[in-house]
C-alpha positions, 0 to 999 in steps of 0.5 A: 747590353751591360754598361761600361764599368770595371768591377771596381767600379760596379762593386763600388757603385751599386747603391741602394736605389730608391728615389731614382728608380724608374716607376713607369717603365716595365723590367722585360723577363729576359733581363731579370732572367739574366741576372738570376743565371748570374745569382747562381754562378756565386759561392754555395755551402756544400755546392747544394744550391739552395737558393729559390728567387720569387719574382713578382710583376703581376699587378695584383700579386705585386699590389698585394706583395707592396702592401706586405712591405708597407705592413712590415715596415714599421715592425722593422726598426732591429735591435738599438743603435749604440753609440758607435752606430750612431757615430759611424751614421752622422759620420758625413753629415747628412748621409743618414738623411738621405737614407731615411728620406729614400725609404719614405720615398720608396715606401710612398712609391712602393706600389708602383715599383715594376717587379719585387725579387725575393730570394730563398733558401731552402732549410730554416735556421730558426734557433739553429747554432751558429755554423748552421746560420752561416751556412744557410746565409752565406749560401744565399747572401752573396747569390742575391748580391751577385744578382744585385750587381748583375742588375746595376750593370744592365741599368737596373736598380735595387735596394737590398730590404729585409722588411719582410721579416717581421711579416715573413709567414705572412709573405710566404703564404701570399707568394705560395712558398711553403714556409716551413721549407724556405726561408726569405732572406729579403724583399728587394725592390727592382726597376730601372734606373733614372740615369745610370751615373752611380757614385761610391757612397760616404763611408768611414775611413778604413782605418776604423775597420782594419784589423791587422793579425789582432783586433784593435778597438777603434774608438767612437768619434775621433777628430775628421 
């Protein structure tokens, strides 16, 4: 059973869910098995079908799994935010807030969210040059997306997370993958939703993103 949406609706609707996800209920195998059979129907470099999806619900591997998570987040902050980040951040006012206040939920909670999924991908790019990178991601990216999206429309939530990279041997070594092989590409949380009414998120307008025949340099903080 999937839910009632267009695929505008279901592209334009799958949030980040981390303070409505439902703690308390089990995900059934054969639901998350569905939405695999759907990750592996996305685009694959080459048709060479790298992708692995490690999903973890056993209690202890799970407890384990969290506090991995909880170790790697706050290693996890990435490179400075421009000015231009930060723009685009308070463009809505309020938006960035509920963002971070979602992850101090999600982290205070972690523990008790039902089943982790970690998509793989065979080859590591480590210091590999660019086409090799985009090859390599752009083979697993949209795979664990499509499982993403799969999720929503049979009520599931998740949240795309990469706090797993800054602990990612660590990962691996917990979850039996052979870390030279396969790389981790995220640490996504998933579990039923509290409701399934979804809205678009806040985004800047389009007219800061679209570039049409050239680039054109959109500058940071223009009137609303």
């Amino acid at each position: 059973m999937t839910l009632d949406l267009t695929p505008d609706e279901l592209l334009s609707t799958t949030r980040a869910v981390r303070k409505r996800l439902d703690l308390d209920r089990p995900v059934p195998r054969s639901l998350i098995e569905e939405c695999v059979d759907v990750a592996t129907q996305a685009p694959t470099g080459r048709n060479r079908q790298r992708w692995h999806f490690i999903v973890v619900t056993e209690d202890a591997q799970r407890r384990a799994v969290a506090d991995i998570f909880l170790r790697a987040l706050p290693l996890a902050a990435g490179h400075p935010l421009t000015e231009r980040d930060a723009w685009r951040m308070t463009y809505h006012a309020g938006s960035t807030e509920r963002v971070f206040d979602g992850l101090r939920h999600l982290a205070a909670n972690i523990h008790r969210v039902p089943a982790f999924v970690i998509p793989g991908v065979e080859g590591r790019t480590d210091h590999a040059p660019v086409t090799v990178q985009a090859g390599a991601w752009g083979s697993i990216l949209p795979a664990a997306w499509s499982f993403m999206l799969a999720a929503r429309a049979r009520g599931l939530g998740t949240t795309w997370t990469t706090a797993q990279g800054p602990l990612e041997r660590d990962l691996a070594k917990a979850l039996g993958v052979p870390y030279d092989e396969i790389m981790l590409a995220a640490f996504i949380p998933l579990a039923y939703t509290i409701g399934t009414d979804f809205k678009p998120a806040p985004r800047i307008p389009r007219e800061h993103v679209l570039h049409w025949d050239r680039w054109e340099q959109r500058s940071a903080g223009p009137t609303r």
